[in-house]
Structures are given as structure tokens and as C-alpha cells.
C-alpha positions as CSV (number, residue, x, y, z in Angstrom):
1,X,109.0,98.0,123.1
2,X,109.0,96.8,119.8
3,X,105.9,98.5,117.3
4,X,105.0,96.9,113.7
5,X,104.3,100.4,111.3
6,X,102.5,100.1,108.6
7,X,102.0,103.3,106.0
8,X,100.4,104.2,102.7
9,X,100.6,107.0,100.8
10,X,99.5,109.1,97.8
11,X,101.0,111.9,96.0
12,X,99.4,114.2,93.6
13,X,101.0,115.7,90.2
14,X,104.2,113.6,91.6
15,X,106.4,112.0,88.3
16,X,108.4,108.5,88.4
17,X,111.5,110.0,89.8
18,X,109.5,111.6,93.5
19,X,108.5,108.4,94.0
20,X,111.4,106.8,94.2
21,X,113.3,109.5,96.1
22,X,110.2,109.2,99.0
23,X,110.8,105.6,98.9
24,X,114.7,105.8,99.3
25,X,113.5,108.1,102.4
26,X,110.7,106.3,104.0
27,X,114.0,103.4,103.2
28,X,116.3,105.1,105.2
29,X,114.0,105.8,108.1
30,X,112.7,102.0,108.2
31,X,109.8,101.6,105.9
32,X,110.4,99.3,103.4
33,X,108.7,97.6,100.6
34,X,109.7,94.6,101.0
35,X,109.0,92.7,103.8
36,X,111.3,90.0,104.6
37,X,110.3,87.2,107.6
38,X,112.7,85.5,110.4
39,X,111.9,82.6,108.2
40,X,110.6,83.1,104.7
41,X,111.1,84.3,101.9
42,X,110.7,88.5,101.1
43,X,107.2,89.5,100.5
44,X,106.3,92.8,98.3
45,X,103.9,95.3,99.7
46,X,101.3,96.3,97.0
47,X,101.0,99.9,95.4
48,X,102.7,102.6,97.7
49,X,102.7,100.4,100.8
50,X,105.6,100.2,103.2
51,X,106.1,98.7,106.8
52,X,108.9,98.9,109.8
53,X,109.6,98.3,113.0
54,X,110.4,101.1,115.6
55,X,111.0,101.0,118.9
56,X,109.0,103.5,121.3
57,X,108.1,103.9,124.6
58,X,104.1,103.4,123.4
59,X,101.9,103.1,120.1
60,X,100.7,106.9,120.4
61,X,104.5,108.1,120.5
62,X,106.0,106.0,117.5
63,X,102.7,106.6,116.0
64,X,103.1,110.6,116.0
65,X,107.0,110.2,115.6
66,X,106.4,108.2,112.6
67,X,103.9,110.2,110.9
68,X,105.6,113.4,111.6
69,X,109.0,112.1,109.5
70,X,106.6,110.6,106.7
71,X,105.4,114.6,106.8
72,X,108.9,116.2,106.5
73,X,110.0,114.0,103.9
74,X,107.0,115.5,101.8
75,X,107.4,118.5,102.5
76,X,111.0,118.6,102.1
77,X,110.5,117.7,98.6
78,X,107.6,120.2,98.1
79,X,105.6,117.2,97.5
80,X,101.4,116.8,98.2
81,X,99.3,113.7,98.6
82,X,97.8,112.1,101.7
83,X,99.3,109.3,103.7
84,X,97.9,106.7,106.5
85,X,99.9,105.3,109.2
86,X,99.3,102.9,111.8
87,X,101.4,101.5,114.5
88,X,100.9,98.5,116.4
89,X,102.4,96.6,119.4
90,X,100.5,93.2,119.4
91,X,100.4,92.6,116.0
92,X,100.9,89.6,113.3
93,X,100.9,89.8,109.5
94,X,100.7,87.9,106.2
95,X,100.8,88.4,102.5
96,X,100.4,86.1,99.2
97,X,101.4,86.9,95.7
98,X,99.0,85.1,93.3
């Protein structure tokens, strides 16, 4: 099955440069900042938003799976902060720029 992930995050005393090496990662790994539709036009995710789809056998697994990569790619860089992530199977979204 097919989940929708959605995470946030916040690091503390991080500079310009561990920003964009977490979002390279969380990149590589399948959460992106910009969300692009079957059939419209790319959308990007405010502030340190970024969203995927995984594939999993339920929500709890990709859920834990997920969170536990977002946690080693922290770590990894010696970084701190908080982060939220949700998964969802039955889900629909939509964004607006103003």
C-alpha cells in the first residue's frame, strides 16, 4: 500500500548550510519540498515542511520507519531540534500560494 508522509521539523543552534544538507537527505529518502500533482503544477511546502510517499505494509510501520530515518539523519549530523511526522493511507491534500 501506498502511505502520504507528511513531516516538520526544527533544529536548534543549526546555521544555513545544516539545513540544506537535512533537506538534500530527507530528498534522497522521499521527502520533498516541493510537491508536484499528477496534474498541476508544483506546489512549495511552507517553512521546514516536506511530504512523500512510501510504500508499507500499514500506517504504524511506514510511520516508525519513517521517523526513525528522519532521527538518524539528525543525529548523523550531530544535529538537535524536534520533528513531527505523520503517515496516512486514505488521504487527500491541497495548497495555495497567495
Amino acid at each position: 500500500m501506498s502511505f502520504l508522509v507528511f513531516c516538520v521539523f526544527d533544529l536548534r543552534r543549526a546555521d544555513r548550510e545544516d539545513y540544506l544538507h537535512v533537506y538534500m537527505e530527507l530528498a534522497a529518502l522521499g521527502l520533498r519540498k516541493i510537491v508536484k500533482s499528477n496534474n498541476g503544477p508544483g506546489f512549495k511546502l511552507p517553512s521546514t515542511a516536506v511530504l512523500g510517499t512510501f510504500e508499507g505494509q500499514s500506517v504504524d510501520e511506514v510511520r516508525s520507519l519513517v521517523g526513525k530515518k528522519v532521527q538518524g539523519i539528525l543525529q548523523a549530523r550531530g544535529l538537535s531540534g524536534d520533528f513531527f511526522v505523520v503517515a496516512s493511507h486514505d488521504w487527500a491534500c491541497a495548497g495555495e500560494s497567495l
